[in-house]
C-alpha positions in Angstrom: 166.1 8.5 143.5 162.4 9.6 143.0 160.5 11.5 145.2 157.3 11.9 143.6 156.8 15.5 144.3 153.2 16.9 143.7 152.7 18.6 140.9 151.1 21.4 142.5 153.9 21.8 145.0 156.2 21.7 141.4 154.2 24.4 140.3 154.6 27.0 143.1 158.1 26.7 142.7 158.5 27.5 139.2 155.6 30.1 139.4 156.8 31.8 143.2 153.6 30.9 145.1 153.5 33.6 147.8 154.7 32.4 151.5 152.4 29.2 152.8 153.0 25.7 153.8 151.2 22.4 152.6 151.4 18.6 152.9 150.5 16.2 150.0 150.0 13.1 151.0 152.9 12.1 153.0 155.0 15.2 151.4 155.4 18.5 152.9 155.8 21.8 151.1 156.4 25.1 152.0 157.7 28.5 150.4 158.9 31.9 152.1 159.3 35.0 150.3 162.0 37.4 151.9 163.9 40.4 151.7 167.8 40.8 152.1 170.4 42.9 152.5 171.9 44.2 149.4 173.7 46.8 150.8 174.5 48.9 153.9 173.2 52.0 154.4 176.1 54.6 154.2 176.2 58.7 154.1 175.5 58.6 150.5 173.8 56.2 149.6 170.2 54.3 151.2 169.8 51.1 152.6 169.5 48.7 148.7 167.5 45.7 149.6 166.6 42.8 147.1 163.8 39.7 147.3 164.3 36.7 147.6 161.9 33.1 147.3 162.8 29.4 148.9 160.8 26.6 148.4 161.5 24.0 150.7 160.5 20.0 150.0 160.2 17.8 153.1 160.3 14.1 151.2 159.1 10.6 153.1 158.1 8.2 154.2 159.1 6.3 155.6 161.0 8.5 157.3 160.9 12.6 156.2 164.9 12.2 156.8 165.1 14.3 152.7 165.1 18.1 152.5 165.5 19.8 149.3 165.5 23.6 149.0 165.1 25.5 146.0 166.1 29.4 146.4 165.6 32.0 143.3 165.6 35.9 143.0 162.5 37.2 143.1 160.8 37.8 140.3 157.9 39.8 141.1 160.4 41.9 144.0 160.4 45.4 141.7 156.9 44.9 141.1 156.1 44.4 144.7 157.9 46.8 146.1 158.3 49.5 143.7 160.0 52.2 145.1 162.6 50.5 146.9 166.3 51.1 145.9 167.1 48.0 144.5 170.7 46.5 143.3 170.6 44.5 140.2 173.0 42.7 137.7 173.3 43.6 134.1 175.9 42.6 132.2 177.9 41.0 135.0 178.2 43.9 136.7 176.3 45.7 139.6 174.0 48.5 138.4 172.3 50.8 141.5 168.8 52.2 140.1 168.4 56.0 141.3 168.1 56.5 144.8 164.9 56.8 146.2 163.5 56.4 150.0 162.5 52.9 151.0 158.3 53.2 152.2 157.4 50.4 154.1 
């Protein structure tokens, strides 16, 4: 199957365009950026939240009846957001950075 996707839409995906939606030619492309939760807030510990990016490929014609969805960690999340308390993976296991209050 080919579905002959732009090369620019291609290219938000790999480099995590920021939220927006586009149509090329009878394509449409859109990506989100989002946060989730990576952990409840409990007595001890804050509210851990992580980022998140989807891009989302709408493929026709002749009928748009094909959606493919991409979702990846955010890479630019700690950079964005850099104070909040963020849960991350090294090693295979789950390493909690030092709390800190989440300012948004």
């Amino acid at each position: 199957v080919n579905y002959n996707f732009h090369p620019l839409a291609v290219e938000d995906t790999i480099e995590q365009a920021p939220s927006k939606a586009d149509r090329y030619g009878p394509h449409y492309f859109t990506t989100i950026e989002g946060l989730c939760l990576a952990a409840k807030a409990d007595e001890s510990q804050p509210v851990r939240v992580g980022g998140y990016h989807v891009a989302v490929f709408c493929a026709g014609p002749p009928l748009l009846d094909t959606v493919i969805t991409i979702a990846q960690e955010d890479r630019s999340f700690a950079e964005d957001w850099p104070h909040a308390p963020v849960e991350t993976e090294k090693d295979g296991a789950t390493v909690a950075p030092p709390t800190a209050p989440l300012q948004v």
